[in-house]
ZADO-1210 file (C-alpha; in nm, 4 decimals, padded with zeros to 6 digits):
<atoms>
<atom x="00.5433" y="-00.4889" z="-03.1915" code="UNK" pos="1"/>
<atom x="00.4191" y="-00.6139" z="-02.8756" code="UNK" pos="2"/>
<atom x="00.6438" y="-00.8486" z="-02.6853" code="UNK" pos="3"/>
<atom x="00.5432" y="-01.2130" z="-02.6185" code="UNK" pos="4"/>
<atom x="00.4231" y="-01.3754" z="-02.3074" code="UNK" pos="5"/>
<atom x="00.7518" y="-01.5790" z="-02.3054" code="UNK" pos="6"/>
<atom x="00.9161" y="-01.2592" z="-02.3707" code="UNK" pos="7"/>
<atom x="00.7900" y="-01.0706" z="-02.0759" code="UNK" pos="8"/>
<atom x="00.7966" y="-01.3790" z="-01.8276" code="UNK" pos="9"/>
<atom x="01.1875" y="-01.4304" z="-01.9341" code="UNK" pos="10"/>
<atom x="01.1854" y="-01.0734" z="-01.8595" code="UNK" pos="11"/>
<atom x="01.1070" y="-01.0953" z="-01.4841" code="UNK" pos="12"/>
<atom x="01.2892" y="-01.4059" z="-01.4480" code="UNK" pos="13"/>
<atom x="01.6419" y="-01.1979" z="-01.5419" code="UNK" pos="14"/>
<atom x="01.5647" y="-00.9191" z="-01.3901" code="UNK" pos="15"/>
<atom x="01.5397" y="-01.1427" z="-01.0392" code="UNK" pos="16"/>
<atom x="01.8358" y="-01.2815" z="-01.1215" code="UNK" pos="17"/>
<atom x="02.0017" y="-00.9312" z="-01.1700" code="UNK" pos="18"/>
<atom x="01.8711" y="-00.7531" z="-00.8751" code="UNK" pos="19"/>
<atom x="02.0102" y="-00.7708" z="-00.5213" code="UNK" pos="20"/>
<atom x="01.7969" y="-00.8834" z="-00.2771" code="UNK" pos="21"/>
<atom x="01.8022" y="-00.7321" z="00.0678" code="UNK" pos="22"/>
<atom x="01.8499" y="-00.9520" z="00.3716" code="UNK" pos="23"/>
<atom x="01.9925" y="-01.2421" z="00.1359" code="UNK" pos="24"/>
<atom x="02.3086" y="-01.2684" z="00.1914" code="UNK" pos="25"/>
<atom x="02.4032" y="-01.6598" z="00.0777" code="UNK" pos="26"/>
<atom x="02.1535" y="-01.5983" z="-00.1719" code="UNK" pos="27"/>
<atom x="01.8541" y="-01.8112" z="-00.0664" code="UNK" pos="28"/>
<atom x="01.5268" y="-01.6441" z="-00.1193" code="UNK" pos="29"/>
<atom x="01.6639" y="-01.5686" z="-00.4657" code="UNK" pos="30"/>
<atom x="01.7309" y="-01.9151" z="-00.5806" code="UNK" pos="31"/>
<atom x="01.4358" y="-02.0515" z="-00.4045" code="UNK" pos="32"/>
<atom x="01.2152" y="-01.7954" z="-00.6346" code="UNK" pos="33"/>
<atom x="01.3912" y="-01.8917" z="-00.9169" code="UNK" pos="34"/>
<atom x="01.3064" y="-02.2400" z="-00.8655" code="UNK" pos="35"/>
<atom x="00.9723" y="-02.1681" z="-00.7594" code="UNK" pos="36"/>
<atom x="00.9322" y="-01.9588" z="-01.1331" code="UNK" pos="37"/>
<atom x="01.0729" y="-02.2371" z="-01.3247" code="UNK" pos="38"/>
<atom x="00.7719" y="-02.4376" z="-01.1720" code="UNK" pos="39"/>
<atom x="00.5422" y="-02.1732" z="-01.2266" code="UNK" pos="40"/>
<atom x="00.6791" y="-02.1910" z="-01.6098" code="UNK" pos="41"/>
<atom x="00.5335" y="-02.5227" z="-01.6588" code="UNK" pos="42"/>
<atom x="00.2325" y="-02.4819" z="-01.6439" code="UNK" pos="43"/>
<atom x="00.1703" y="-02.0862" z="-01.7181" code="UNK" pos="44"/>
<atom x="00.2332" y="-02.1297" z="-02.0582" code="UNK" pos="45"/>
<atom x="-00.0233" y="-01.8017" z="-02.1751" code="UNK" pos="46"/>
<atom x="-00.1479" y="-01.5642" z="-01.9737" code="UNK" pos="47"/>
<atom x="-00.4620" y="-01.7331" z="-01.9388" code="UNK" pos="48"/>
<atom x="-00.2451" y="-01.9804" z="-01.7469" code="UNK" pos="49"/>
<atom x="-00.0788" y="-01.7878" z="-01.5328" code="UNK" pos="50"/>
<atom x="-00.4357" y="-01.6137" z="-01.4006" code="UNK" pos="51"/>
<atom x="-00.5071" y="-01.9395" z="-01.3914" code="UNK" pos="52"/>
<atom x="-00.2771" y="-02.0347" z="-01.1151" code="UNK" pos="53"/>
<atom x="-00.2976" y="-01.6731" z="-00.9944" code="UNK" pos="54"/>
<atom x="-00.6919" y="-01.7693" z="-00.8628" code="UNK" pos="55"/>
<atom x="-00.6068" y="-02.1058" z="-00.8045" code="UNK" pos="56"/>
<atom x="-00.6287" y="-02.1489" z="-00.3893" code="UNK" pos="57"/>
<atom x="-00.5003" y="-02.5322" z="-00.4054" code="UNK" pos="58"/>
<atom x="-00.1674" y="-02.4215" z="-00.5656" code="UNK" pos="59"/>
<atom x="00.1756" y="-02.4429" z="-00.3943" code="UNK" pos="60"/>
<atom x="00.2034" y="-02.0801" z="-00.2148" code="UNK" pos="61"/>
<atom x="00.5011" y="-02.0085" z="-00.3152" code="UNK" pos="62"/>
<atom x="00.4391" y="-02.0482" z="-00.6902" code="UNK" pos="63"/>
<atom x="00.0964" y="-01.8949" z="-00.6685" code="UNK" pos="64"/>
<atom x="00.3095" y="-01.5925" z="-00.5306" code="UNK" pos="65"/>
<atom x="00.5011" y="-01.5214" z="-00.8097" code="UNK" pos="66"/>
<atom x="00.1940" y="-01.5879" z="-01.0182" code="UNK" pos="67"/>
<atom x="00.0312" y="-01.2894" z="-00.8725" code="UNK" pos="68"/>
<atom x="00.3469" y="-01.0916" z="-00.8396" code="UNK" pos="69"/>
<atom x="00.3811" y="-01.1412" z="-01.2424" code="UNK" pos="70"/>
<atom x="00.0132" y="-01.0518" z="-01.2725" code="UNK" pos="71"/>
<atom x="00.1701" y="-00.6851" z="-01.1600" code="UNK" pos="72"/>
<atom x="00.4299" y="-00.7094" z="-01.4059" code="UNK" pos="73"/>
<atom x="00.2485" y="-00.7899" z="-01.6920" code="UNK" pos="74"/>
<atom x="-00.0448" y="-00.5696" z="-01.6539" code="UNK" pos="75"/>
<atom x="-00.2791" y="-00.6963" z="-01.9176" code="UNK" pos="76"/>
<atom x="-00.6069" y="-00.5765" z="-01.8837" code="UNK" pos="77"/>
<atom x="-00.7347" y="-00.9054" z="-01.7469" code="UNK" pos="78"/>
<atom x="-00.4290" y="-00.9638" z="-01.4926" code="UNK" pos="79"/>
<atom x="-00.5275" y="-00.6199" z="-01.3407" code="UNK" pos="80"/>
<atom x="-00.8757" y="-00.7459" z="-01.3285" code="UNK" pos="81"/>
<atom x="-00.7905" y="-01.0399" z="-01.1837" code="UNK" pos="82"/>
<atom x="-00.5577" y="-00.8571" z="-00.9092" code="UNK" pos="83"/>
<atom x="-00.8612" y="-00.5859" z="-00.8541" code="UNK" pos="84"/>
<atom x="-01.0671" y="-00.9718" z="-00.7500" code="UNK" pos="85"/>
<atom x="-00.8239" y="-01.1480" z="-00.5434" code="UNK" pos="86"/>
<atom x="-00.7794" y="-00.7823" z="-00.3819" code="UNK" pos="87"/>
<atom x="-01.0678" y="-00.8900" z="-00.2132" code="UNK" pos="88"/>
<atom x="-01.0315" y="-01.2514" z="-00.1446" code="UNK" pos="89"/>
<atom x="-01.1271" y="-01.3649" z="00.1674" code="UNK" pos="90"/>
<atom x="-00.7776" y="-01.5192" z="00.2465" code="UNK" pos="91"/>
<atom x="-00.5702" y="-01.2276" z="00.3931" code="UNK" pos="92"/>
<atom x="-00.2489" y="-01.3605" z="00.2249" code="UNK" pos="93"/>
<atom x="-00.3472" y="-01.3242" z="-00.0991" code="UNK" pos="94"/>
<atom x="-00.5112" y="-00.9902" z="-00.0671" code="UNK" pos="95"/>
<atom x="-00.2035" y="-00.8933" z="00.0574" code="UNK" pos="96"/>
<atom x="-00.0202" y="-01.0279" z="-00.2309" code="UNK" pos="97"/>
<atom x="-00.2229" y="-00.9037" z="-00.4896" code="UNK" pos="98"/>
<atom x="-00.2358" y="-00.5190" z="-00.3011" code="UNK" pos="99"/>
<atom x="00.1589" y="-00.5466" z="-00.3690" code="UNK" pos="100"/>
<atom x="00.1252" y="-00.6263" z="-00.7451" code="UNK" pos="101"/>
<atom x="-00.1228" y="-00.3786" z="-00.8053" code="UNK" pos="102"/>
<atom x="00.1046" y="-00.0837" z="-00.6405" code="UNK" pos="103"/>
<atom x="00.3543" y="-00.2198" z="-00.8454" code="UNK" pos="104"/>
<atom x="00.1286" y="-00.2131" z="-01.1704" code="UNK" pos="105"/>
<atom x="00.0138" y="00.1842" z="-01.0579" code="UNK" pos="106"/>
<atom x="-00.2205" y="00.2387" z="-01.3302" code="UNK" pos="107"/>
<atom x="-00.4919" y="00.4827" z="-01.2906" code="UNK" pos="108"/>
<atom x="-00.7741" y="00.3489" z="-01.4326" code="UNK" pos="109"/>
<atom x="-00.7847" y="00.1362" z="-01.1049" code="UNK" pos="110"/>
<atom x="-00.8975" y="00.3769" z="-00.9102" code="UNK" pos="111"/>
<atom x="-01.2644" y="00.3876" z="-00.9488" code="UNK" pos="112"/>
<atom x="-01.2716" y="00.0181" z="-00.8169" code="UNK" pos="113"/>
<atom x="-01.0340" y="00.0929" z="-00.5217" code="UNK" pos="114"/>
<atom x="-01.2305" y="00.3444" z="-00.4184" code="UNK" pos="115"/>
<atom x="-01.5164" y="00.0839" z="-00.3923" code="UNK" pos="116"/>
<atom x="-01.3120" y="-00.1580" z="-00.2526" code="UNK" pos="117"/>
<atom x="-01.2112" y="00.0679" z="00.0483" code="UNK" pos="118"/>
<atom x="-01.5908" y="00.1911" z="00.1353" code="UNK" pos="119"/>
<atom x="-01.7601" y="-00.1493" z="00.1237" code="UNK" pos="120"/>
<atom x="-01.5094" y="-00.4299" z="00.1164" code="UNK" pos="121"/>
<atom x="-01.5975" y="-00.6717" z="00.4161" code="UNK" pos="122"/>
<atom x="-01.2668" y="-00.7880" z="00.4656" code="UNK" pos="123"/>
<atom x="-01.0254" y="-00.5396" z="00.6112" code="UNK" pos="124"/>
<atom x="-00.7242" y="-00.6325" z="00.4462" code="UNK" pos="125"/>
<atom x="-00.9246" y="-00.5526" z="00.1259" code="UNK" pos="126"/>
<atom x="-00.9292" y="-00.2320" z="00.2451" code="UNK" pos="127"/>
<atom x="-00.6448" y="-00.1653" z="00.4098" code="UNK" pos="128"/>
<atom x="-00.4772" y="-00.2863" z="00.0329" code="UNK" pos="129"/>
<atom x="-00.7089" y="-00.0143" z="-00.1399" code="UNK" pos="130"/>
<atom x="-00.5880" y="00.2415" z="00.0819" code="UNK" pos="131"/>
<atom x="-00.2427" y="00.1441" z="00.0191" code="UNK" pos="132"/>
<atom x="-00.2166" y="00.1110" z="-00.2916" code="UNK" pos="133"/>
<atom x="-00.3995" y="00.4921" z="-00.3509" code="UNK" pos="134"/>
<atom x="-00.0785" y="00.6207" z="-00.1392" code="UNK" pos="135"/>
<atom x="00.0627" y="00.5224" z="-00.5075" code="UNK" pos="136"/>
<atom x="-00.2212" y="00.5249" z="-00.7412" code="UNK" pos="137"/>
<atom x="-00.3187" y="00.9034" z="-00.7622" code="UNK" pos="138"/>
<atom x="-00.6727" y="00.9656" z="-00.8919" code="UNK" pos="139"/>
<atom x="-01.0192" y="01.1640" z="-00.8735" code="UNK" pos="140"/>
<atom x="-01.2198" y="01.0851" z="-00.5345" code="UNK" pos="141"/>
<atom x="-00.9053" y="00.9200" z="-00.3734" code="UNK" pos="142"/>
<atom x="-00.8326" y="01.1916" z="-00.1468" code="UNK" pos="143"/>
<atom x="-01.1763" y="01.1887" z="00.0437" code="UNK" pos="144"/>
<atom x="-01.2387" y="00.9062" z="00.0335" code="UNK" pos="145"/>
<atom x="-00.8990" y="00.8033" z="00.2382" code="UNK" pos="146"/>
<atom x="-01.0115" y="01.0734" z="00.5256" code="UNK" pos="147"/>
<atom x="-01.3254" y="00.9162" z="00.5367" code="UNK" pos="148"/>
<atom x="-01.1621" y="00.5961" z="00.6136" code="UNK" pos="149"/>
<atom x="-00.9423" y="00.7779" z="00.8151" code="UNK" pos="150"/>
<atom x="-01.1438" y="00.8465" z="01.0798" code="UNK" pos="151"/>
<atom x="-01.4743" y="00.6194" z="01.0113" code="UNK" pos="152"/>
<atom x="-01.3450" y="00.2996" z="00.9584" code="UNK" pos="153"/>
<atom x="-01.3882" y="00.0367" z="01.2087" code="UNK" pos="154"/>
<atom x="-01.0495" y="-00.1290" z="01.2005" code="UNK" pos="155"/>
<atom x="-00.7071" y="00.0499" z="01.3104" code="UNK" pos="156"/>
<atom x="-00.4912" y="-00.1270" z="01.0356" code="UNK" pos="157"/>
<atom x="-00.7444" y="00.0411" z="00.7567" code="UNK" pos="158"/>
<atom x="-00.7476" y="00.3824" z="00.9416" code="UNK" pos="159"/>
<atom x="-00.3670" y="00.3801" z="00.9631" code="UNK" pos="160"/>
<atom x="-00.3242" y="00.2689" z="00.6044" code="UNK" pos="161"/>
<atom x="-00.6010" y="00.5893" z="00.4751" code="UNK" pos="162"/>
<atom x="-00.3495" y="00.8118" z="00.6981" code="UNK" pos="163"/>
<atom x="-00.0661" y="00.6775" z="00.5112" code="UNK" pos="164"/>
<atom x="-00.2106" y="00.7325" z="00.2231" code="UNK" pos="165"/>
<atom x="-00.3267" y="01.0801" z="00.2635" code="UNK" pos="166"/>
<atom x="00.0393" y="01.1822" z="00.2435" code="UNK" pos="167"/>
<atom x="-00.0013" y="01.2055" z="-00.1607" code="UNK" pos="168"/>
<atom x="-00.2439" y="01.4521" z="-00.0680" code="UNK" pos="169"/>
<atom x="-00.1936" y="01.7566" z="00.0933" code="UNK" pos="170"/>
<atom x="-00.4669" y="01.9549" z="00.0635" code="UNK" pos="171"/>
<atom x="-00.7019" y="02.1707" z="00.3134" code="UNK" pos="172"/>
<atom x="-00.9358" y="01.8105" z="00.3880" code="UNK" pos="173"/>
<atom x="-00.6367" y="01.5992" z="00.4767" code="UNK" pos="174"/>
<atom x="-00.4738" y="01.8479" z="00.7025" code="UNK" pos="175"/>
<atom x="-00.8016" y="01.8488" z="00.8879" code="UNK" pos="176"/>
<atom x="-00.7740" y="01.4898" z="00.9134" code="UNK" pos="177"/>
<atom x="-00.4904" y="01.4686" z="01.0562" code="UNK" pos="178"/>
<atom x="-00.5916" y="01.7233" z="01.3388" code="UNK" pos="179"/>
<atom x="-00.8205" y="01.4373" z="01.4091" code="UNK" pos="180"/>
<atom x="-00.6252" y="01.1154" z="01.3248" code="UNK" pos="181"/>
<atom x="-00.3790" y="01.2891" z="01.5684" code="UNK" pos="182"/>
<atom x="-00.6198" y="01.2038" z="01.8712" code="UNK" pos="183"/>
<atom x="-00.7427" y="00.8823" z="01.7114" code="UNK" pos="184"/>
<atom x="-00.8051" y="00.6287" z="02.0593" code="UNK" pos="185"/>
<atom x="-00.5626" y="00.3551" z="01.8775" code="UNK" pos="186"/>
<atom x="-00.1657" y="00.4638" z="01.9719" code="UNK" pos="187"/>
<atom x="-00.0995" y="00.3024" z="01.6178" code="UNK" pos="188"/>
<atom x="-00.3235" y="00.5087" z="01.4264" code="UNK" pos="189"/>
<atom x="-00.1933" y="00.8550" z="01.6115" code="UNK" pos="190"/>
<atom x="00.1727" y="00.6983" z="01.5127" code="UNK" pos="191"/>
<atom x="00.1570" y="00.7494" z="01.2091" code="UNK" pos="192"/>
<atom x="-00.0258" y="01.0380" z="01.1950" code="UNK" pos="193"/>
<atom x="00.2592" y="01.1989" z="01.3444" code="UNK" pos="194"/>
<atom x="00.4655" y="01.0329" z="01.0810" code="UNK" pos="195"/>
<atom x="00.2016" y="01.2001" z="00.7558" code="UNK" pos="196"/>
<atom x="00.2697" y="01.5329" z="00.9895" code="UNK" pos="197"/>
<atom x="00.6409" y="01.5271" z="00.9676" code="UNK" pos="198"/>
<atom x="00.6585" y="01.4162" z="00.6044" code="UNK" pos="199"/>
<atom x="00.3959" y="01.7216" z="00.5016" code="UNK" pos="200"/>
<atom x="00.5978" y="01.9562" z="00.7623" code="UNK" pos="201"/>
<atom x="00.7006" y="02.1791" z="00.4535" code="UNK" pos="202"/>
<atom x="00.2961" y="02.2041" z="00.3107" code="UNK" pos="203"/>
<atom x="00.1450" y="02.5232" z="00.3592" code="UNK" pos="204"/>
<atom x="-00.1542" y="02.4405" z="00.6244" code="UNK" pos="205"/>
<atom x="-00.0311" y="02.2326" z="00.8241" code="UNK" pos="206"/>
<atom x="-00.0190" y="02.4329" z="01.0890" code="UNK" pos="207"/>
<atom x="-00.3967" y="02.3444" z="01.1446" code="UNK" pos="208"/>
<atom x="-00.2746" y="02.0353" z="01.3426" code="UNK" pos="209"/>
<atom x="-00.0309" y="02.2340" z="01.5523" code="UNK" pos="210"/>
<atom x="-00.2974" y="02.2341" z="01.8431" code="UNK" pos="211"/>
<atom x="-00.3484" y="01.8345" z="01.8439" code="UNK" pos="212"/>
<atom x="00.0493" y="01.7675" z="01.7851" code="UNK" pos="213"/>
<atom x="00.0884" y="01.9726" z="02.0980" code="UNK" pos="214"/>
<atom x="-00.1632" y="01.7960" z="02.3249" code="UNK" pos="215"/>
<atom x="00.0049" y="01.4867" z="02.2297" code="UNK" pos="216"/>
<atom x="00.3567" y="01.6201" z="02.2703" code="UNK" pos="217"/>
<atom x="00.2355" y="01.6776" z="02.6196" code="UNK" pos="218"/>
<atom x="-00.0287" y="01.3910" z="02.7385" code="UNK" pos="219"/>
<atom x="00.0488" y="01.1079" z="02.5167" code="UNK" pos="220"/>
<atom x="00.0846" y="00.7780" z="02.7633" code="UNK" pos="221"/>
<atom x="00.3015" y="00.6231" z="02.5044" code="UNK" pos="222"/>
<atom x="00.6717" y="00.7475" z="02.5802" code="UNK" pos="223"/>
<atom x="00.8035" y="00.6773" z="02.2893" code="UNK" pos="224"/>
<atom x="00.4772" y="00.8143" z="02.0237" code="UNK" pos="225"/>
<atom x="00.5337" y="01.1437" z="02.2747" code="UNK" pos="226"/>
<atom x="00.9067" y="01.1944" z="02.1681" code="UNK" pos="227"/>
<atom x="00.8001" y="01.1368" z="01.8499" code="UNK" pos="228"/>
<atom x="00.4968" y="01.3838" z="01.8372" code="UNK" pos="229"/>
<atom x="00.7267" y="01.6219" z="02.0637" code="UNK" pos="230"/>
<atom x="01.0492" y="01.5757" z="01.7543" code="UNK" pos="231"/>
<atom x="00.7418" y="01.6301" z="01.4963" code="UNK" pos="232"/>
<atom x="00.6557" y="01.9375" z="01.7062" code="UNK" pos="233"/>
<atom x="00.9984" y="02.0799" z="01.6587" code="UNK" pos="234"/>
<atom x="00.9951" y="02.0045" z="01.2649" code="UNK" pos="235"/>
<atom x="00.6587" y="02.2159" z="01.2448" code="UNK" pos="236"/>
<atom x="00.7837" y="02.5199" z="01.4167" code="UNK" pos="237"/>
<atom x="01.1414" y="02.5671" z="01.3256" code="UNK" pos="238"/>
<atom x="01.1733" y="02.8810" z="01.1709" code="UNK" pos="239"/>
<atom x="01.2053" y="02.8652" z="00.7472" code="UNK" pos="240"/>
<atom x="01.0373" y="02.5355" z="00.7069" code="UNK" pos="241"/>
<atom x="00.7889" y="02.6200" z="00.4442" code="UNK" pos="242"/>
<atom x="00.8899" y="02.5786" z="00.0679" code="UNK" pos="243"/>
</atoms>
């Protein structure tokens, strides 16, 4: 039998008071969320009331942020819908939001509009979310399409998030991408390209980026990206890494 709205909201409500959260010590944020939730309680009654505040941009931020955060809990059809929209709201905030409910949510069938979201979005936190969340979200088309925005994408932030997210991946394509993200002209975007690199060290064919990882072990301007790319460097070519 299929649990009750009330059911599933009392749900998250003890499950935030059970869990520890980090960097709380006198217990703070916690009992400011709580109190925030009871508000939210009020008038969410259904879930047509909680999408309700979900969308609504004249709520108090702080409800309307456990609104969408329960929008990833829940996962009805229409709160994933409704997170796949405000995804691409033009307010940064609540893209951001709603790109942490739907990694939380992780369901596949997502992935279709993601990929949409990522190639023609406007806003780039819309697609910096989309890329994020398919670092989670595993499905068919993901994996090009993150190289693509790996390296074509106007904005740093969205290339460095498709980099990221490429790390699910490790196939021939995103190896090559990496070669390439590895001598990207944004310091950030070649950071964490050395980080994908290190974290697929043990992939077979990696060793396509060995000749980028080396330039940048050797000219990178940033001393502390070149100890990094120099430490990756090491990683790659200790003897016995592969799996």
């Amino acid at each position: 039998m299929a649990k009750s709205f009330r059911s599933r909201m009392n749900e998250l409500r003890d499950w935030a008071s059970r869990t520890e959260w980090v960097d709380d010590p006198r217990d703070i944020r916690r009992r400011r969320w709580l109190s925030d939730f009871e508000r939210l309680s009020l008038v969410a009654t259904n879930s047509r009331g909680l999408i309700n505040v979900a969308r609504d941009s004249g709520a108090d931020k702080r409800v309307r942020a456990i609104a969408i955060e329960a929008l990833g809990t829940l996962q009805s059809k229409s709160d994933i819908a409704t997170l796949l929209k405000l995804l691409q709201h033009g307010d940064d905030t609540t893209s951001f939001q709603a790109a942490g409910a739907l990694c939380k949510a992780s369901q596949r069938n997502t992935v279709p509009k993601l990929l949409e979201i990522l190639s023609k979005a406007t806003s780039w936190r819309s697609r910096e979310g989309a890329a994020w969340i398919l670092h989670k979200v595993k499905g068919r088309g993901a994996s090009a399409a993150l190289a693509k925005a790996a390296l074509r994408d106007a904005l740093p932030a969205v290339r460095i998030s498709a980099v990221h997210g490429l790390i699910t991946y490790p196939n021939r394509r995103t190896f090559k991408t990496l070669f390439e993200a590895l001598e990207d002209p944004a310091p950030r975007v070649r950071g964490m390209a050395v980080f994908a690199v290190d974290c697929l060290s043990s992939q077979p064919g990696i060793e396509i980026v060995l000749p980028a990882l080396r330039r940048l072990a050797r000219h990178e301007p940033n001393a502390l990206l070149r100890d990094e790319a120099r430490q990756s460097l090491r990683s790659l070519t200790r003897p016995g890494r592969l799996k």
